[in-house]
N, C-alpha and C positions, 0 to 999 in steps of 0.2 A: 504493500500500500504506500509507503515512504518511498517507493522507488515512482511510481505511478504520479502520486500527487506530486512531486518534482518536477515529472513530465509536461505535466497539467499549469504547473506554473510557469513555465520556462516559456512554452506555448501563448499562455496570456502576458509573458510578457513582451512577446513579438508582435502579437498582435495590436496590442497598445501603441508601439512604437514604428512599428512600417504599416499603413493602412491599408498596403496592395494586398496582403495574405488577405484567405480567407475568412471572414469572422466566424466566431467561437459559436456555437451553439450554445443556448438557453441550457442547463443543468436539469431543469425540469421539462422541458420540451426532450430534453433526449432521450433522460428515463421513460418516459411516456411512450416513446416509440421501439425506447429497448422491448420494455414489458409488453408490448405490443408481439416480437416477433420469439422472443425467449420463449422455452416449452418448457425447462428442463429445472427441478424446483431444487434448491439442497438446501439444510439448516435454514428454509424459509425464506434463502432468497433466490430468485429466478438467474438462471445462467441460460444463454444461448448454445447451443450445440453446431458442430459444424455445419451440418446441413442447414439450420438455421440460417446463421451469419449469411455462407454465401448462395445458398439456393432462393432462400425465402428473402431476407432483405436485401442482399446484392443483387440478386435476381439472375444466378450466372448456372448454366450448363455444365461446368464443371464435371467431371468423371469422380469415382469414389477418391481414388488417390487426389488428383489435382481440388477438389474441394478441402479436404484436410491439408493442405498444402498452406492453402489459400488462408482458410482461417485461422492456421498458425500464426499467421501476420500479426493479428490483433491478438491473439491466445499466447501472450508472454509466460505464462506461465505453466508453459505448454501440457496441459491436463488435460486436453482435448473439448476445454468449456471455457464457455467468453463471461468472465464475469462484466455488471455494468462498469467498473472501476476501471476493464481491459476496454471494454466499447468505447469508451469516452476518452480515454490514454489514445486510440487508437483515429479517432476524431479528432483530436487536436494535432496526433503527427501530420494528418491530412493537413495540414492548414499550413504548415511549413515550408519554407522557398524550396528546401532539396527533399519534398517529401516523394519523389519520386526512388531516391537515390534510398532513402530511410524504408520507403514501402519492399524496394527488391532484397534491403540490404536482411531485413527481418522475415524476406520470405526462407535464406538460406540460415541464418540462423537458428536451426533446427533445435537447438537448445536451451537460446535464450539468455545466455551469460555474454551476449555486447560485444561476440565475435564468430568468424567463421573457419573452421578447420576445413581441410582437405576432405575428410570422410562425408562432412555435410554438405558441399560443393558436388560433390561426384555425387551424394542421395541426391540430391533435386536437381540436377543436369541432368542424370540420366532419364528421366522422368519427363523431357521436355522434346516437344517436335525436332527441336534443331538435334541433339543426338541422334534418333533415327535418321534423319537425314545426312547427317557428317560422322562419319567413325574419329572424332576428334582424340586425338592421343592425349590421355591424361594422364599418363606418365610421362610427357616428353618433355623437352627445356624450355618450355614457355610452364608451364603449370610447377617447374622446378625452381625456377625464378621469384615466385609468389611464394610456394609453400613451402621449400625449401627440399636440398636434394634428398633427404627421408621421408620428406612430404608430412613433419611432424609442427612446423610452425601454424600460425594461427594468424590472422588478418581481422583487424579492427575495421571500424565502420570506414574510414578517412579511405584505405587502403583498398579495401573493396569497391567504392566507387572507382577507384582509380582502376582497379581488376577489371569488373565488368564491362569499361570501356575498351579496354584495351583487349578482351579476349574475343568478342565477337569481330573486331577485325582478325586477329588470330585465326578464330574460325574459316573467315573469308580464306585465306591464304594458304591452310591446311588443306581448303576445298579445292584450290587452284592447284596445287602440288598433286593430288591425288586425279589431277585429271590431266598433269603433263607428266604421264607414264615414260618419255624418253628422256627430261630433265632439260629440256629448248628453252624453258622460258615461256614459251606457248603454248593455247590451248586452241581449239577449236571454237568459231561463231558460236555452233549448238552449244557443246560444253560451257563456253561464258554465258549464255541466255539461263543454261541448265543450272548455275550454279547461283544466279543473279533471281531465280525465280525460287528457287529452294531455300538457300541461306539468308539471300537479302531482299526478302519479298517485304519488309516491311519499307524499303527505301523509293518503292518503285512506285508511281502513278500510272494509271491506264496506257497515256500518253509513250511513256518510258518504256511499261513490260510491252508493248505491243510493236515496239519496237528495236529492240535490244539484236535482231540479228541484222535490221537494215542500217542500224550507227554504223555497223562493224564492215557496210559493204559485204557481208560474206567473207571476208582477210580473218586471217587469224590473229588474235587477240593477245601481246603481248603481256608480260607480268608489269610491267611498269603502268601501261593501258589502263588494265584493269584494277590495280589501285588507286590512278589519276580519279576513274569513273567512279570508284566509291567514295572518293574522298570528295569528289564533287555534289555527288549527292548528298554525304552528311555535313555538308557547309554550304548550304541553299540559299540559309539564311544571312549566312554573310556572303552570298552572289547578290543578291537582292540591297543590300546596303552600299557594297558597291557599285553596282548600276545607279540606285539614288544620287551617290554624288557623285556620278560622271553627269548626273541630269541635271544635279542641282538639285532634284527634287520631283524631277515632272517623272511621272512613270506612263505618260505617253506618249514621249521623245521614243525614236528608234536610234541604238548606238550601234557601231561598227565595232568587229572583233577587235581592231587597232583602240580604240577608246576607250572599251572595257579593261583591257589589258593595261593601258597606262592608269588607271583609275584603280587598278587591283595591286597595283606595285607600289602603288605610293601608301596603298590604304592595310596592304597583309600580306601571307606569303601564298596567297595560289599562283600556280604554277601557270604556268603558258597553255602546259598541256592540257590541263583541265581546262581552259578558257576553248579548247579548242574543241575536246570534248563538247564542252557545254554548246556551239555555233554546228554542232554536227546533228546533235539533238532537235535543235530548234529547228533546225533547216530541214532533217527528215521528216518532222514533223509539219511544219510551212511552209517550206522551200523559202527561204526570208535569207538574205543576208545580214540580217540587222536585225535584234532583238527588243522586247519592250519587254515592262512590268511582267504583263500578264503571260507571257513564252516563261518567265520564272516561275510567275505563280502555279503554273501547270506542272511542270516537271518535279519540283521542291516533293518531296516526300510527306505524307497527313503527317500533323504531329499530334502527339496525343492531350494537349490541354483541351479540352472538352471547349465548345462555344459560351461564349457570356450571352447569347442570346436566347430571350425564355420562351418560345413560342405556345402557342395557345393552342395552333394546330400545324400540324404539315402533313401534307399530302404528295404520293407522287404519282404525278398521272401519268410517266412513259418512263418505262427503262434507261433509256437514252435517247439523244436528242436525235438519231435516227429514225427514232419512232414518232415523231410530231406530222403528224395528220394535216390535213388542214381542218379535221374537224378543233381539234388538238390546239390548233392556234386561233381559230375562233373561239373556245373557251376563255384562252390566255388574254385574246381581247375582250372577253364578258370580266372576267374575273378581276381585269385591272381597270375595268369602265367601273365598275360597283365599286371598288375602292378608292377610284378618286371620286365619285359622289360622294362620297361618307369625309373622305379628306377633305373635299371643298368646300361641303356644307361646316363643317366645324371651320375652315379658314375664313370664309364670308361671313358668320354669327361673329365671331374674335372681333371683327374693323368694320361691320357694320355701321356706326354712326360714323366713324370718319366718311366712311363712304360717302353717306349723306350731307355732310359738312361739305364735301367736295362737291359733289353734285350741286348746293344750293349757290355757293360761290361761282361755280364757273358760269352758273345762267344769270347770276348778278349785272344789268347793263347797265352801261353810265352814258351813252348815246342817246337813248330816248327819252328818258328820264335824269334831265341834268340835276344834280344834286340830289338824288333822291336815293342814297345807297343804305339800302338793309341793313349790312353788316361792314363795320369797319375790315375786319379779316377772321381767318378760321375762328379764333380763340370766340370772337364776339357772337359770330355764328352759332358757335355751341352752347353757349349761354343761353342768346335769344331762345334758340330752340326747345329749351328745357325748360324755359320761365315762361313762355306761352304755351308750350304742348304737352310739357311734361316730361318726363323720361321716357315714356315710350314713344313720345314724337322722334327720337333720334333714331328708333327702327321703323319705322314707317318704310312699304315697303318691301318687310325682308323677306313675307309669304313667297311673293312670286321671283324674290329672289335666290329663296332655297330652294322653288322649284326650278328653277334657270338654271343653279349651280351645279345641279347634279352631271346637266348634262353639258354645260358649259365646261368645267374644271374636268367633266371625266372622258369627255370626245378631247379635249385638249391634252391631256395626260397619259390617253391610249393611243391617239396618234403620233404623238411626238415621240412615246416610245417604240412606238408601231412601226416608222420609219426609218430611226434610227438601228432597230436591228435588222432591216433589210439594206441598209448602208453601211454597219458595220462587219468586219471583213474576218476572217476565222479565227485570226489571232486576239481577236476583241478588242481594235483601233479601228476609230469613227477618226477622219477628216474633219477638218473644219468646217470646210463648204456644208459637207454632208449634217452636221450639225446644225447649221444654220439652213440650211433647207430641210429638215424636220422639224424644228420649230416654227418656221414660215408655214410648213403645212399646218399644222396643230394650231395656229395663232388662225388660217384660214376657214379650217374646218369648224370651228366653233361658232362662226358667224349667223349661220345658220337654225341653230337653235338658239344663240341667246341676244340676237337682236329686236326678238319681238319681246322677249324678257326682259328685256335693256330699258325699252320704251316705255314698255307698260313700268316699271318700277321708278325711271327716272320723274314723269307725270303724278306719280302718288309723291313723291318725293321732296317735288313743289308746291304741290298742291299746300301743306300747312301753312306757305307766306303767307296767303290770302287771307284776311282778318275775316272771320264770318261766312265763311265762302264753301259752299255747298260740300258736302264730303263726299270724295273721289273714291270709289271702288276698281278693284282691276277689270271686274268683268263690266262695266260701263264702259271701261277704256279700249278694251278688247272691240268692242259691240261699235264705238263710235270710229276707232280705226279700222278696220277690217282686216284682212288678211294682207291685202298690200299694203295698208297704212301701217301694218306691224312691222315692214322690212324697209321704213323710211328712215333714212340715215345711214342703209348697209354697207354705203361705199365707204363713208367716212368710219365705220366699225373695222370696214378691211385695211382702210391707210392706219387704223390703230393697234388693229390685233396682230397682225402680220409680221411687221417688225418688232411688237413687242416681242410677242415668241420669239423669233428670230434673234434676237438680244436677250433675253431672259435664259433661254434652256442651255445653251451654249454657257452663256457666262456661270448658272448655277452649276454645271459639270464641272467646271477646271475650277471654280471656288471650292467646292465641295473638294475634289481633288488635293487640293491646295492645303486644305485644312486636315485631312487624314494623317491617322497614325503614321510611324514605320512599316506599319502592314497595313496599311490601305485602308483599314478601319474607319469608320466615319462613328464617334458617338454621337446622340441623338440633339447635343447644342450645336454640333459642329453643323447637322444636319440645316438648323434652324436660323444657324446666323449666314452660311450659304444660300439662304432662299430668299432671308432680308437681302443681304446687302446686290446679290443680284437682280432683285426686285428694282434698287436706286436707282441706275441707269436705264432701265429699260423701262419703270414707270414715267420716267422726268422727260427722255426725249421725245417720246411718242405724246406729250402732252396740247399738243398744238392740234392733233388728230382729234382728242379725246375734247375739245372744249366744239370743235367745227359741228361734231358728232352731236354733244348734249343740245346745241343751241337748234341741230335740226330736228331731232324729237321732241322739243318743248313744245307746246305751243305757247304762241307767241301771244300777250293781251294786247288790249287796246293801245293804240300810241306807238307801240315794239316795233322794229324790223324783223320784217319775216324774211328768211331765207329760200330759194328755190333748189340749190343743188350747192356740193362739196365748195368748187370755184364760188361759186355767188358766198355764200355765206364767208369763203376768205376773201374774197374783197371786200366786201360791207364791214366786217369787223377792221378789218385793216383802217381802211376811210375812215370809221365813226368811233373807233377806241387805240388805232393806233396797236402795233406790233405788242406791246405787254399784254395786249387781251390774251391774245392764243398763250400764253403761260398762265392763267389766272386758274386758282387753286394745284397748282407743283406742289407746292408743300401738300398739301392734304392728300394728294393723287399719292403721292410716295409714302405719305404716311398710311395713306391705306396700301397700296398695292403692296408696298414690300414689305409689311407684316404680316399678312395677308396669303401672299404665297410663299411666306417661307414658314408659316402655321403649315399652312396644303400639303407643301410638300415633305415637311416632316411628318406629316400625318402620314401620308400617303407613304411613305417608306417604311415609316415603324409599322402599319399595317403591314405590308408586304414580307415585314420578320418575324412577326407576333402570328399570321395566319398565311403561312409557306405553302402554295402548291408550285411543282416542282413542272414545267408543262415542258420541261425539254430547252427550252428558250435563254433567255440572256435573263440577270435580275438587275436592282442596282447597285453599282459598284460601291465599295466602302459598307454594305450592308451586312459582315461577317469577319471575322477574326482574320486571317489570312492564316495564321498560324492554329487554327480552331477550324481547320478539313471535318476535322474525323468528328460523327455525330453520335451519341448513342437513340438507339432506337426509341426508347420510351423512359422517361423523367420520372424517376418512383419520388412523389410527393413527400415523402418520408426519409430523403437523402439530404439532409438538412447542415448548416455548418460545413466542417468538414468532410462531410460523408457527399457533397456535392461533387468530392476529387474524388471520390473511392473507383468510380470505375474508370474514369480516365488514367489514373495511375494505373491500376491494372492492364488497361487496354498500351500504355505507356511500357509498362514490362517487357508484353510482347512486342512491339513495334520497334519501341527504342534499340534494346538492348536483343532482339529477335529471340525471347525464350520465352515460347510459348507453352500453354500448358494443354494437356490433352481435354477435349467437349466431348460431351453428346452430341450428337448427329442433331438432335431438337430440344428444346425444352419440355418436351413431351414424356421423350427418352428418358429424363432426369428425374421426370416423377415417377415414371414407373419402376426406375431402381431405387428412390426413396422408399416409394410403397411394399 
């Protein structure tokens, strides 16, 4: 217990002091969920049993052996029973920067005394897929080195991490030697694929095994070759940091072999060779001469930190992206129409009254009515409006606005993305051009549904100036425009939307960009001040469109200039208020639009991670770990604190260090050997 509660302190005192670890679980939330899965009663308190620990709460397939394996980990006191003292000891090692290193180091420690002999190495080696597949010599000078030539030393925790990195490359090279039977140096294409898919299946991505014999041309595979190539694969993550600052930062510059290489020499020691490796890769794979982010992101190896993202549901509707239908990708367009209704509608409620502040401002004239202006500027605007109308005169309005926006925000948001994935090109690089004529269409296509929305809403809008003045309903306004009079102004809607798009999605992509982790991650403010600040320039230039637009759907009262078309109405204002008309309300236009869509579009993305279906298709970038590949299949609500690493360390064992442990075939299998 003295050895445990030490544990348990040490734990909460890291916790306190680096706030990246995971936090501690609640004391009594943990028992509650021990007592939950314990069966096994002794001296009246509940213990876990193996089966327990990792069939029932880890939820793992494990075989007889490799289950008691497993929960030795947590079973310090190796009895074959997890008291809650060891659970909670065993929760807080999760929660540790090297508790990867701590989780394998306690798998071998078979006895429990804070070290590992030669005898308990060879127990639980032999015991793992990689033995059946490598007859690795455990007697030879690599295992004599460590344990010493009687093989009677002993390896503390420090040392054993240092072991287990260095012996799974061992492994590799034991593999290679037992497959160059004439001592050349050389192995065969197959024999490298063979030994790359056996031994180092955990380093390899789709992209990589499925091409391991066409890197190689079919030549055979040198011993230097073939260390360069694993040494590239488990340094991915520092490929990727040097491509960053050869870019500066942009990870969708494309660099030349010559630029990566001076950027790798000035910044670590990879080698040429591996640079060259890595341009053969790519190339088998794209045929590219030049690589970006995303040619790294593919190749890089899963790692096992599990995603920080919680999703709510995920779905996957194709295999792979070979199997996208075109029913397949008219889903992917229903499924991202309905999400940005739901984003839009919450970004238009968010700036609702500024809207309105905007809107009353820019139909403000000082042409017809000399001296006679309503509001001094926004601030005064928003006042009046509250003190005459109340607070709900500031949403006036936003009925037929939330029905506008669904399909306003969500034909804008499905096309823009709609186009951009048939512009962008395999290696997942969109152009600029091509950028900007996706949002030209998206800024286009919206026109359509929410210019009669526009109208009708801008009319209720103004309607409250009027002191005593008949109350406006939409379906009056509907009834008194008709169906043409609802598409009045649609020109000046397309000199407005068209460019806005065009300047808005563009710019939120390389901001957003901009803002990302080291791994491309986007958190969810980053997501939000990328959607403001690109909102600034693309609400403020197009503002000259947006004032032509309101003054032609107003109607005009007694005394006003009426406008006839987009030209007429910029001349008239030109003549009768002079070039600051077409800017009146900028400030408000930006104060709404770029909060506005940068609400949407975080809405709309966090949807997208929160409710994942998988349609074969592109998603949005920054929307995942980069280093968070590997996912577990199902979130047991009851893996709380530390227990949120438990299976990513495990899945980490095998992956990392390649020592896998023997399954059942199902989770099926695993009850009926329980049973």
């Amino acid at each position: 217990m003295t050895k445990v509660a030490t544990i348990e302190k040490r734990n909460d005192e890291k916790d306190e002091n680096n706030p990246m670890h995971i936090k501690r679980a609640a004391t009594e939330k943990l028992r509650e969920i021990f007592n939950k899965y314990a069966t096994q009663q002794i001296n009246g308190e509940l213990h876990m049993t193996s089966e327990d620990f990792v069939r029932s709460f880890l939820g793992q397939s494990y075989n007889e052996e490799s289950t008691k394996l497993v929960a030795g980990i947590a079973d310090t006191s190796k009895d074959g029973l997890i008291s809650f003292a060891e659970f909670q000891a065993f929760e807080g090692l999760l929660c540790t920067p090297d508790a990867l290193y701590k989780t394998a180091f306690q798998l071998f420690d078979r006895n429990g005394n804070g070290s590992v002999t030669y005898s308990e190495f060879v127990d639980v080696f032999k015991k793992t897929d990689l033995h059946a597949k490598i007859p690795f010599k455990l007697d030879g000078p690599f295992i004599q080195l460590y344990f010493g030539k009687d093989r009677q030393r002993v390896i503390n925790y420090v040392e054993f991490s240092q072991f287990l990195h260095d012996f799974h490359e061992e492994c590799a090279m034991e593999a290679f030697r037992l497959k160059d039977t004439s001592g050349s140096g050389f192995i065969s294409a197959l024999d490298f694929q063979d030994i790359m898919v056996n031994v180092k299946k955990h380093l390899l991505t789709s992209e990589v095994r499925d091409n391991l014999i066409a890197v190689t041309e079919g030549h055979k595979v040198s011993f230097p070759y073939f260390m360069a190539f694993n040494s590239l694969l488990n340094n991915m993550e520092l490929i990727k940091r040097i491509y960053l600052n050869a870019t500066s930062g942009n990870r969708l510059e494309p660099i030349t072999k010559d630029e990566l290489l001076h950027s790798a020499q000035t910044m670590s020691q990879i080698t040429p060779l591996e640079i060259d490796i890595l341009f053969q890769l790519t190339g088998v794979i794209h045929q590219s001469g030049r690589i970006v982010y995303t040619d790294l992101s593919n190749i890089a190896p899963e790692h096992y930190i599990r995603n920080i993202t919680h999703r709510l549901a995920e779905i996957r509707a194709v295999e792979s992206p070979a199997d996208r239908s075109f029913m397949i990708q008219m889903l992917e367009s229903t499924y991202r129409f309905t999400l940005g209704s739901v984003a839009g509608a919450v970004g238009a409620t968010a700036v609702y009254p500024i809207d309105l502040v905007k809107t009353r401002m820019q139909n403000q004239r000082t042409g017809s009515f000399i001296g006679e202006v309503a509001y001094r500027n926004s601030w005064d605007c928003c006042k009046k409006v509250i003190r005459h109308e109340g607070m709900l005169g500031l949403y006036r309005g936003l009925v037929p606005q939330l029905m506008g926006v669904a399909p306003e925000k969500a034909i804008k948001l499905t096309v823009n993305d709609l186009v951009r994935d048939k512009l962008t090109d395999k290696q997942g690089n969109i152009p600029t051009w091509a950028e900007v004529l996706a949002g030209g269409c998206a800024g286009g296509s919206q026109v359509i549904f929410t210019n009669p929305l526009e109208i009708v809403k801008i009319r209720l809008q103004v309607a409250g100036e009027i002191a005593g003045g008949a109350k406006v309903r939409a379906l009056s306004v509907v009834r008194e425009l008709g169906l043409f009079g609802l598409y009045k102004g649609a020109r000046a809607c397309l000199l407005r939307d068209v460019p806005f798009s065009a300047i808005y999605f563009p710019m939120y992509a390389h901001t957003k960009a901009a803002f990302a982790d080291d791994e491309g991650y986007n958190h969810p403010l980053t997501l939000l001040a990328a959607g403001a600040i690109a909102g600034i320039p693309a609400a403020s230039l197009v503002t000259p469109a947006d004032v032509i637009k309101t003054r032609l759907q107003v109607v005009a009262r007694t005394g006003q200039t009426t406008y006839t078309g987009v030209m007429d109405a910029a001349r008239k204002i030109m003549a009768e208020e002079g070039p600051r008309a077409f800017w009146k309300g900028t400030v408000a236009r930006v104060f709404r639009s770029s909060p506005q869509f940068g609400v949407t579009l975080v809405t709309y993305e966090l949807l997208q991670r929160m409710l994942y279906v998988d349609f074969g298709g592109s998603r949005p970038a920054g929307s995942e770990l980069a280093t968070a590949k590997a996912s577990i299949e199902r979130v047991n609500p009851d893996h709380i604190g530390g227990y949120q690493a438990a299976l990513p360390m495990l899945n980490g064992i095998e992956t990392k260090f390649g020592l896998s442990l023997p399954r059942f075939t199902s989770t099926l299998a695993a009850r009926r050997q329980v049973s």
